[in-house]
C-alpha positions as CSV (number, residue, x, y, z in Angstrom):
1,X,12.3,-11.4,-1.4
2,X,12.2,-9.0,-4.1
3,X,15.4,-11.0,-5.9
4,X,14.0,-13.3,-8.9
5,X,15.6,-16.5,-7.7
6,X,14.3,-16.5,-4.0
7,X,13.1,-19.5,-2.8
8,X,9.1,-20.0,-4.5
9,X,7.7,-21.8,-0.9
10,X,9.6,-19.2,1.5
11,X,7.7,-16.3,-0.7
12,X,4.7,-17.2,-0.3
13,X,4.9,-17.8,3.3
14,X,5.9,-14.1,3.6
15,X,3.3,-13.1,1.3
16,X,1.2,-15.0,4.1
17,X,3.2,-13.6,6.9
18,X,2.5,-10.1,5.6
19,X,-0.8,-10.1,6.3
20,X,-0.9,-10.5,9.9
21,X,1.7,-8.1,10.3
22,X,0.2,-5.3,8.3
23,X,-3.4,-6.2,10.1
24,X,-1.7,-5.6,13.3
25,X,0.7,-2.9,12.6
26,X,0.2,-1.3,9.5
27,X,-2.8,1.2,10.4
28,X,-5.2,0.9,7.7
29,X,-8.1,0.1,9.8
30,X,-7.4,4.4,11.1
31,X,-7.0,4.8,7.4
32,X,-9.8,3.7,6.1
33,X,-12.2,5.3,9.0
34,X,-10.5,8.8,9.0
35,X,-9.4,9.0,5.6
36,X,-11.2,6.3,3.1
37,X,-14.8,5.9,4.4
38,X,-16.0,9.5,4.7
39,X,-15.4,9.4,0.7
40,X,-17.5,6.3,0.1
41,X,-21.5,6.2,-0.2
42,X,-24.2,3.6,0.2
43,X,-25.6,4.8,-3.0
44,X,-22.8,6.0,-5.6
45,X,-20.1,3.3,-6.5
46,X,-16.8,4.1,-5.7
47,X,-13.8,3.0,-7.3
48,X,-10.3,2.2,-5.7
49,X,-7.1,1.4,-6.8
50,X,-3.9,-0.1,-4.7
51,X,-0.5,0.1,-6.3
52,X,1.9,-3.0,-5.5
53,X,-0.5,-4.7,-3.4
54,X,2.1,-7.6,-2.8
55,X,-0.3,-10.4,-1.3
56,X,-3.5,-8.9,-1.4
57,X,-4.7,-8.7,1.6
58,X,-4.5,-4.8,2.0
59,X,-7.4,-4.5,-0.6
60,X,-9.4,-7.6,0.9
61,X,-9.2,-5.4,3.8
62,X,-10.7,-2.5,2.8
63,X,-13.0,-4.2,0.6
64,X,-14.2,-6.5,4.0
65,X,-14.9,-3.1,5.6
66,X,-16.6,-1.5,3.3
67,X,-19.1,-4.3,2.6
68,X,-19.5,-4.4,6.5
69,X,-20.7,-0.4,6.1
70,X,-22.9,-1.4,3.4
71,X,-20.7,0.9,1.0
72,X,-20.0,1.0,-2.5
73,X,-16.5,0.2,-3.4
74,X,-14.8,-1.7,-6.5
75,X,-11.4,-2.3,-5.9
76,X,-8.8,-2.9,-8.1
77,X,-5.1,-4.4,-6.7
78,X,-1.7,-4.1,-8.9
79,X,1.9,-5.4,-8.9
80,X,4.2,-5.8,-11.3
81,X,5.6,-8.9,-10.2
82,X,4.1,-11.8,-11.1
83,X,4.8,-14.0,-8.6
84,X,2.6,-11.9,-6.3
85,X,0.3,-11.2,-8.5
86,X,-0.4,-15.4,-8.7
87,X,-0.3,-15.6,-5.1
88,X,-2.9,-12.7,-4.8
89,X,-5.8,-13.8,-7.0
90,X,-5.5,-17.6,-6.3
91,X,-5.8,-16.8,-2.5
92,X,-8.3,-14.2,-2.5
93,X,-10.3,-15.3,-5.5
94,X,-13.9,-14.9,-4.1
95,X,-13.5,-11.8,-2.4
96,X,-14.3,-9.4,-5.6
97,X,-11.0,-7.8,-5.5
98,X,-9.6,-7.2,-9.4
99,X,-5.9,-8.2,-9.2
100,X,-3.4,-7.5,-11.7
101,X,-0.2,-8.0,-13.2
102,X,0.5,-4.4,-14.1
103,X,2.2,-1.2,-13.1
104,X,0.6,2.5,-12.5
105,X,1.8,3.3,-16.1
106,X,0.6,0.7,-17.9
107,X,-3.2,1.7,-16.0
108,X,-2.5,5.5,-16.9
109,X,-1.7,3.8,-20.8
110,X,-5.0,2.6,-20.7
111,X,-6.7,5.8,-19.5
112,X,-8.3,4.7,-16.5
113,X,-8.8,6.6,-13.9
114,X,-9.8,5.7,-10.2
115,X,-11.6,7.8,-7.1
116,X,-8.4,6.7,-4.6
117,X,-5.4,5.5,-4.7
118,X,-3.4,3.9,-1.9
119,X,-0.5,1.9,-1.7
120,X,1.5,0.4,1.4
121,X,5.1,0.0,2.1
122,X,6.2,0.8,-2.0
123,X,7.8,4.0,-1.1
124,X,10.7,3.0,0.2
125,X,11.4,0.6,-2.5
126,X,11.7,3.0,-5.1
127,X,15.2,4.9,-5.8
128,X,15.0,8.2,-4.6
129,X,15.0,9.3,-8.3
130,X,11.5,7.4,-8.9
131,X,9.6,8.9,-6.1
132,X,8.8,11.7,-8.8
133,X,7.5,9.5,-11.3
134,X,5.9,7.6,-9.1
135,X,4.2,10.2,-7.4
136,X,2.8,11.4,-11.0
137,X,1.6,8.6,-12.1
138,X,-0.5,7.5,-8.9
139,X,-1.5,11.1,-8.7
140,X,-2.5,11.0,-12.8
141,X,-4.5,7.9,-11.8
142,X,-6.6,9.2,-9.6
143,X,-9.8,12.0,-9.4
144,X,-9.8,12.5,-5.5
145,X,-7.4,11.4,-2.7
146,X,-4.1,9.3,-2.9
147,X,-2.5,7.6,0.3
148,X,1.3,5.7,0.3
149,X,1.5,5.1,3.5
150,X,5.2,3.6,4.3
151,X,7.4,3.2,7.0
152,X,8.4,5.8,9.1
153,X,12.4,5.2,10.1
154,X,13.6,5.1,13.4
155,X,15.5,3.7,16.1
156,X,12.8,2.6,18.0
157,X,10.9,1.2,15.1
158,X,13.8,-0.9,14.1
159,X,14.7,-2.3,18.1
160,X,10.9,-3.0,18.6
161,X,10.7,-5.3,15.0
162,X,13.7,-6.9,15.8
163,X,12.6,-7.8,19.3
164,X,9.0,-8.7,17.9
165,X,9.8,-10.7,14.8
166,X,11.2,-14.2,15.9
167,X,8.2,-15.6,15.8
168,X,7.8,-15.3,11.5
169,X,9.7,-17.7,10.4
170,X,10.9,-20.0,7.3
171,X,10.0,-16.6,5.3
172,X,11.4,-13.3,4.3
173,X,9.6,-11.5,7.1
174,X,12.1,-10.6,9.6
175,X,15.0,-9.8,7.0
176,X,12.9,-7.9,4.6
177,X,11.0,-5.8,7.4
178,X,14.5,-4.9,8.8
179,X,16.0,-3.9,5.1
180,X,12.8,-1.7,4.8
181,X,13.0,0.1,8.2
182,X,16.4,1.0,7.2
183,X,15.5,2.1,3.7
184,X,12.6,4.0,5.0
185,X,12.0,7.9,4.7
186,X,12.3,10.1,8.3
187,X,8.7,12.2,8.2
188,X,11.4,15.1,7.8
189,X,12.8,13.5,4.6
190,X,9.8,12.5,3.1
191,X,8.4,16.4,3.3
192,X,11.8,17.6,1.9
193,X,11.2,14.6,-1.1
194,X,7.4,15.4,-1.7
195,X,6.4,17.5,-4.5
196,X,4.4,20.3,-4.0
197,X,0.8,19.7,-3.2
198,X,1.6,16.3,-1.3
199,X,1.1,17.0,2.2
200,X,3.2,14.2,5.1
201,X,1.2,13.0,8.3
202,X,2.8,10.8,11.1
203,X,0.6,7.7,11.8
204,X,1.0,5.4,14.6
205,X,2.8,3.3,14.8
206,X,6.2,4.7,13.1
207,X,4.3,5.4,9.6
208,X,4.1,8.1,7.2
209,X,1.6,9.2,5.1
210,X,1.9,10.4,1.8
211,X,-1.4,12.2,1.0
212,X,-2.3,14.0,-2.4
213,X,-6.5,15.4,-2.2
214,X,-6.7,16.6,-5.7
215,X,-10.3,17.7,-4.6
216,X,-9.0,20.2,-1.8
217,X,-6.9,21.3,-4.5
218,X,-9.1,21.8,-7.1
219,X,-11.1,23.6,-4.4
């Protein structure tokens, strides 16, 4: 899906498809509770920014939530391709979400800054010689707490998508979810990867997070 001459219709029926697979298994509902929402006030805005936000509906999500908990969030949603960057605004248009054609360093050009940073399942695109410059630049973005949560590689995460993923089809779901599992960091590698400062937790099911509290730091 990520190759330029993919078919346009099968795209964006993965970029559909995505979101009931990260809904069910990606974790950010845990995410947001433990992690996002003790951050967030009914009173103070907030401001959020997700990196590579494919389809968009990672930041509906967590914008959906937080409107529920009558909380104080502006989100903004980035990716650098363009054909998800279309299918993102026109299908979430009305839910207040900011999308963007851009990358983290063309935001840090710009000077802006955000409260948090998340983004899902971009780790293990990047060559293992970008996860350092991609780690600054989220980490230069942001005043508080950044998340990537990605993959975690295994076995068992690999036999129980292939077993599980018949169902998506006419899209890039099932061949793109297996590529990633493969390309995906162990918890041990991703420590042994992470710069200092970055701290790795296991989430259920078979993800890693990458988590960066610049205010514990600072502290």
């Amino acid at each position: 899906m990520d190759l330029p001459g993919c078919d346009p219709v099968r795209l964006d029926r993965t970029y559909a498809q995505f979101a009931l697979v990260n809904r069910a298994v990606a974790g950010w509902r845990g995410i947001y509770l433990r992690q996002l929402r003790p951050r967030l006030s009914q009173r103070t805005p907030a401001t959020l920014l997700d990196i590579g936000c494919g389809g968009g509906d990672v930041p509906v999500m967590l914008a959906r939530w937080a409107a529920l908990d009558g909380l104080r969030l502006g989100i903004t949603a980035i990716d650098p391709d363009p054909r998800a960057s279309r299918f993102a605004a026109e299908r979430h248009a009305a839910t207040g979400v900011t999308f963007r054609q851009a990358t983290a360093a063309e935001l840090a050009s710009e000077g802006l800054s955000f409260d948090l940073v998340v983004s899902n399942h971009v780790l293990h695109h990047l060559a293992e010689d970008d996860l350092p410059a991609f780690l600054t630049e989220s980490a230069g973005l942001c005043r508080g707490l950044v998340i990537h949560n990605d993959l975690r590689r295994s076995p068992a995460a690999y036999r129980l998508f292939f077993a599980s993923s018949w169902p998506f089809t006419g899209s890039y779901i099932r061949q793109d979810g297996l590529t990633s599992i493969r390309r995906s960091y162990t918890t041990a590698e991703l420590r042994a990867a992470a710069p200092p400062g970055w701290a790795v937790l296991r989430h259920a099911p078979f993800r890693n997070l990458l988590i960066l509290d610049k205010g514990r730091a600072h502290a």
